[in-house]
C-alpha positions in Angstrom: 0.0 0.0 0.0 1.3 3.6 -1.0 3.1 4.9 2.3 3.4 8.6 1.5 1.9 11.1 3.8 0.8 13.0 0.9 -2.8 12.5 -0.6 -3.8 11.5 -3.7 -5.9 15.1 -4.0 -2.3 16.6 -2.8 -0.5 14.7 -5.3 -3.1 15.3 -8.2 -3.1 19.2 -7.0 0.6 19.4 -7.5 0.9 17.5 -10.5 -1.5 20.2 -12.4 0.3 22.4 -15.4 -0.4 25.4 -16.6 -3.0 24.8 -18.7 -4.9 23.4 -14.9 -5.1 19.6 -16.0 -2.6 16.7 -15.8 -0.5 16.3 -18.2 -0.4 13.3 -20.6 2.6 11.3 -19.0 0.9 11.6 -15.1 -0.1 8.5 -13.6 -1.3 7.8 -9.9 1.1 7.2 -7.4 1.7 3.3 -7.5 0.4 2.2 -4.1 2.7 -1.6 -3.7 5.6 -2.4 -5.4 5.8 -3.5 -8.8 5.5 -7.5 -9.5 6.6 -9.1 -12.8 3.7 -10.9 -13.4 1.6 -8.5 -12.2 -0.8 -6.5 -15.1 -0.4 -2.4 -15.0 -3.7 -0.7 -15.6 -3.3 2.9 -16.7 -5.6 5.2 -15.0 -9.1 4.3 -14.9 -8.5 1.3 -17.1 -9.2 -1.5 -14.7 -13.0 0.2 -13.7 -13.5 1.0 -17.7 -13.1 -2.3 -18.6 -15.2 -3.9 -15.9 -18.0 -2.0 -17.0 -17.8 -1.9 -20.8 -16.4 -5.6 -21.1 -16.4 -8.1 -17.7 -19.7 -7.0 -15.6 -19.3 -5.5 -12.5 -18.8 -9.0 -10.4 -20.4 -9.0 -6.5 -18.3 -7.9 -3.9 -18.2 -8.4 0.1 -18.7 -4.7 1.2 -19.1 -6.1 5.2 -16.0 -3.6 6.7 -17.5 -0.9 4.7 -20.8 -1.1 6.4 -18.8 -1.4 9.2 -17.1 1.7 8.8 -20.6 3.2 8.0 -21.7 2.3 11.8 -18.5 3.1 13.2 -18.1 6.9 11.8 -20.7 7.8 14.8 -18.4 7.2 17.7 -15.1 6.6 16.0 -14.5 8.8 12.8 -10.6 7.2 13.1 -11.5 3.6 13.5 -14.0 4.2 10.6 -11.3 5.3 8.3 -8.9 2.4 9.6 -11.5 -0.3 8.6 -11.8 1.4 5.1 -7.8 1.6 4.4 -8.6 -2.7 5.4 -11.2 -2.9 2.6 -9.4 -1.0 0.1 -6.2 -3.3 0.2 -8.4 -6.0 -1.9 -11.2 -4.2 -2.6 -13.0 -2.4 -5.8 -15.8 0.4 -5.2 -16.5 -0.4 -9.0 -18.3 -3.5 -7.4 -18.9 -2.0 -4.4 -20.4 1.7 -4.8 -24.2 0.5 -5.6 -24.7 -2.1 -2.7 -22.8 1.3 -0.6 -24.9 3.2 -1.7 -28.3 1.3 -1.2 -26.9 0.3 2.1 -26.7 4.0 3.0 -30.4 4.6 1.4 -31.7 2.2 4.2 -30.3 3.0 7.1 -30.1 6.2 6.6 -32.0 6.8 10.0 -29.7 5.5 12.1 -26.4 6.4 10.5 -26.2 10.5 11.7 -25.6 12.5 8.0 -22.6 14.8 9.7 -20.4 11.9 11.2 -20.6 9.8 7.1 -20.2 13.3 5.9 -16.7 13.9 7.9 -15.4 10.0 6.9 -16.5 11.0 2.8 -14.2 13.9 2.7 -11.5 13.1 4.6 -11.4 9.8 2.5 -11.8 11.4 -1.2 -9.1 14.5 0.1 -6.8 12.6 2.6 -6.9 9.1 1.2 -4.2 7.9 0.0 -5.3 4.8 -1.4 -7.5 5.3 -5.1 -10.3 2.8 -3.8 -9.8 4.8 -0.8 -11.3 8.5 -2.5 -13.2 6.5 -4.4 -15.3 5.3 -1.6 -15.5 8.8 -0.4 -16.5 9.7 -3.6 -19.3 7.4 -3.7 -20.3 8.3 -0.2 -20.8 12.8 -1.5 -23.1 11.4 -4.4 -25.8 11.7 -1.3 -25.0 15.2 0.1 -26.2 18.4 -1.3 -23.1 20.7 -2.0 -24.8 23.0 -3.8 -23.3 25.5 -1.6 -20.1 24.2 -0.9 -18.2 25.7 -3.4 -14.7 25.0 -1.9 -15.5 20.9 -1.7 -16.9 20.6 -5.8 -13.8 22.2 -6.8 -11.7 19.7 -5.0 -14.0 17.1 -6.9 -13.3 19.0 -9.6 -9.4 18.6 -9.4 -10.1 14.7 -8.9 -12.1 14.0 -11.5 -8.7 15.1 -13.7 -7.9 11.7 -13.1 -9.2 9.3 -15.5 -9.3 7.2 -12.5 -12.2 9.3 -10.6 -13.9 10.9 -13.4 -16.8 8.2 -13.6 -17.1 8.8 -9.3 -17.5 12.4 -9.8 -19.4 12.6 -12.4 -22.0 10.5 -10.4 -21.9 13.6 -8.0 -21.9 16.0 -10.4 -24.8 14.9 -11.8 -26.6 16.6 -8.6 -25.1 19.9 -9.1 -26.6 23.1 -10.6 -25.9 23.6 -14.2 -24.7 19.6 -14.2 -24.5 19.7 -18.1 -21.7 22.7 -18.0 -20.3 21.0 -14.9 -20.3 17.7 -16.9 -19.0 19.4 -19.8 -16.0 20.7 -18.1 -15.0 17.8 -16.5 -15.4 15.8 -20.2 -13.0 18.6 -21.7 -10.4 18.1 -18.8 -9.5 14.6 -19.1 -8.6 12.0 -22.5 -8.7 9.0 -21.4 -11.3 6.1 -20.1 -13.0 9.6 -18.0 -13.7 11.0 -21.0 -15.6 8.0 -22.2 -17.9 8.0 -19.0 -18.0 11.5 -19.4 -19.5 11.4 -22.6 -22.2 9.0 -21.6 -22.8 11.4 -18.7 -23.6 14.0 -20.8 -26.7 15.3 -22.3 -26.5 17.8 -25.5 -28.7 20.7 -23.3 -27.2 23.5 -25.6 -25.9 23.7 -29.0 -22.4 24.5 -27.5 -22.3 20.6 -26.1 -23.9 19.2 -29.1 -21.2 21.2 -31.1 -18.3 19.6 -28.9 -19.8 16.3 -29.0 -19.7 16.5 -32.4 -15.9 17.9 -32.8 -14.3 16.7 -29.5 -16.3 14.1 -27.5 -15.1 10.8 -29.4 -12.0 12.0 -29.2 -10.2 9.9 -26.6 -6.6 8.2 -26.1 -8.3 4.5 -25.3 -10.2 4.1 -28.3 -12.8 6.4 -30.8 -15.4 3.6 -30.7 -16.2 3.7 -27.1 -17.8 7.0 -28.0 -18.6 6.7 -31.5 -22.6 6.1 -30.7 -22.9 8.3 -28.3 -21.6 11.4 -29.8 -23.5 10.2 -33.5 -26.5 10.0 -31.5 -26.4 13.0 -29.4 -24.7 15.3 -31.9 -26.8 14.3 -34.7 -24.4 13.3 -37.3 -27.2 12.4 -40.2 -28.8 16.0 -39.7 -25.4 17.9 -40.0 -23.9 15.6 -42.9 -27.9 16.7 -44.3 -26.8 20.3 -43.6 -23.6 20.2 -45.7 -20.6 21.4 -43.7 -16.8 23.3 -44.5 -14.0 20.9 -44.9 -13.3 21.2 -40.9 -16.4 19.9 -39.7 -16.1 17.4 -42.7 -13.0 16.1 -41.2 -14.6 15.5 -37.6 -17.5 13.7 -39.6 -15.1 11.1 -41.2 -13.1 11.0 -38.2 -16.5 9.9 -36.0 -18.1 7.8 -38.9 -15.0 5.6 -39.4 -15.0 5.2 -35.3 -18.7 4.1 -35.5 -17.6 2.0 -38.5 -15.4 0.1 -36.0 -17.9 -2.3 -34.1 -15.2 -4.0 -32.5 -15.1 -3.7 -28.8 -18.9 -2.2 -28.5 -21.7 -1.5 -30.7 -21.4 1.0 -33.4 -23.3 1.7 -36.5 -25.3 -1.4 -36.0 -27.2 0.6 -33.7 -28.4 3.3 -35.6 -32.1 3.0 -36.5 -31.5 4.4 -40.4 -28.0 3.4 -40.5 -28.5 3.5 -44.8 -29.5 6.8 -44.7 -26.6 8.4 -42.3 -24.4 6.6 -45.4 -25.9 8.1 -48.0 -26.0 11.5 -46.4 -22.1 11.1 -46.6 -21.7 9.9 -49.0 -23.8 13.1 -50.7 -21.4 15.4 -48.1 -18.6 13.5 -49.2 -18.9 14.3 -53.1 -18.4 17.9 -52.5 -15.6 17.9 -50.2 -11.4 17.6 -50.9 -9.8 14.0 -50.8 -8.0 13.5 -47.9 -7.0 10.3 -46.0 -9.7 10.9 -43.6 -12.4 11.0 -46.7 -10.8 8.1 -48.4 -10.0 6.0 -45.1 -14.1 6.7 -44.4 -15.5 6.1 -47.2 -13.1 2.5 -47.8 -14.6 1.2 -44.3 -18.3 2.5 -45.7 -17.8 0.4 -49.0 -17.0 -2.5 -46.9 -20.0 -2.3 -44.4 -22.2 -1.5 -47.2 -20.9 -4.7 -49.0 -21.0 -6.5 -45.9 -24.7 -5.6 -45.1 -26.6 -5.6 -48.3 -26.8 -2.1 -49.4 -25.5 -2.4 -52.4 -26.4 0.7 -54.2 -24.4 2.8 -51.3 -21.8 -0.1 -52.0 -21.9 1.7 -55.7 -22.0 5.2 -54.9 -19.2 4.7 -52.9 -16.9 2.9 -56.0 -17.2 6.0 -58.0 -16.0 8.0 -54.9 -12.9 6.2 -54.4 
């Protein structure tokens, strides 16, 4: 287990550059020491991949409810029973039963004393499963005027690795889409995926960034692909005709929604022949570039793949 006195929020704080995010090469403090045969996750791998691929398996959450009882008379010994759980244990299979747990005894566990363990777990923790499970516990309090706390939440959720906890808070807040939006632009990786799920195209300035930015992650394009089609409403801007920029973010999201690999893409789409054939009509005005040519190759192919074959055509003369 990590044995620095410093925090993760500390260590997250200090890592910030001068743009106010982390930089690309930051990772989390490494809390044991490294084992040959033991897999490295990069930040918020390990939860991303439990939810999109493995299932979120049961987990024994009995020395967290523990904790939950203790915080009343013993805020320490409540925090020493967490740092126990959090040495095997994932709040990714943990936070809902938490969570539910808290929702029915809520009458006798007093709101100040799990309020107290929360934050001094998500800001002095020093273990990620740690914050994490304070994270989960500030999903139930209002901090709609604790400006000082959401900004620490804030500065967490520029890890990949707490972006999905926060964002469950966040959702709670005033203004949640800008909120949600903010944290989406501040991270690339898996918390930019969640983040994207998170959010909901309120005004044209998130539909617009959905459109341009939102798929745009360093785990993989796809994971967002549907989303971002969906919310940002590919068909009716390729319908619209576009300049060459927007053009570019069009081929660069259709050919991620092209690749069905890890999660459902294009197959979703109710009228997936008519989002091809409206870009294939945007197409035909617009400059070849590999992004135009690399599109419409991987549009020939599902076309051919899935019986359209008069897009199939269209395409040919495109290419």
């Amino acid at each position: 287990m990590n044995t620095t006195t410093e925090s993760i929020y500390e260590n997250i704080c200090r890592a910030r550059n001068e743009l106010a995010v982390l930089p690309p090469e930051y990772s989390l403090p490494q809390e044991d020491k490294p084992q040959q045969d033991k897999v490295r996750f990069v930040n918020g791998a390990l939860d991303g991949i439990a939810l999109y691929h493995m299932g979120v398996p049961k987990q024994d959450t009995a020395l967290l409810e523990q904790a939950l009882n203790t915080a009343a008379t013993n805020l320490e010994q409540a925090h020493e029973l967490v740092r126990q759980w959090v040495t095997d244990g994932h709040m990714i299979s943990a936070r809902e039963k938490i969570l539910n747990y808290l929702l029915e005894h809520q009458q006798q566990l007093p709101a100040p004393e799990i309020y107290r363990l929360a934050v001094e777990c998500a800001l002095k923790g020093t273990h990620r499963e740690e914050v994490k499970f304070g994270l989960v516990l500030l999903v139930l309090f209002d901090m709609s005027q604790n400006e000082p706390l959401k900004n620490a939440m804030r500065i967490l959720a520029l890890s990949d690795e707490f972006t999905l906890y926060v964002l469950q808070a966040a959702a709670g807040w005033d203004n949640s889409a800008q909120e949600i939006l903010r944290i989406a632009k501040g991270v690339r990786g898996w918390g930019r995926i969640h983040a994207v799920t998170a959010l909901e195209p309120e005004t044209q300035e998130i539909a617009d960034w959905l459109f341009a930015e939102g798929w745009n992650n360093t785990v993989l394009h796809a994971y967002s692909a549907l989303e971002c089609c969906q919310k940002a409403d590919l068909r009716q801007r390729l319908e619209n005709d576009m300049g060459e920029k927007d053009f570019f973010c069009a081929c660069e999201l259709l050919t991620a929604l092209l690749a069905e690999g890890p999660v459902p893409g294009i197959s979703e789409i109710e009228d997936c022949a008519g989002l091809l054939n409206a870009f294939v009509d945007c197409a035909t005005s617009k400059a070849v570039s590999p992004q135009r040519q690399n599109a419409l190759k991987l549009a020939a192919e599902y076309a051919a793949d899935h019986e359209l074959p008069e897009i199939a055509e269209r395409i040919r003369f495109l290419l």
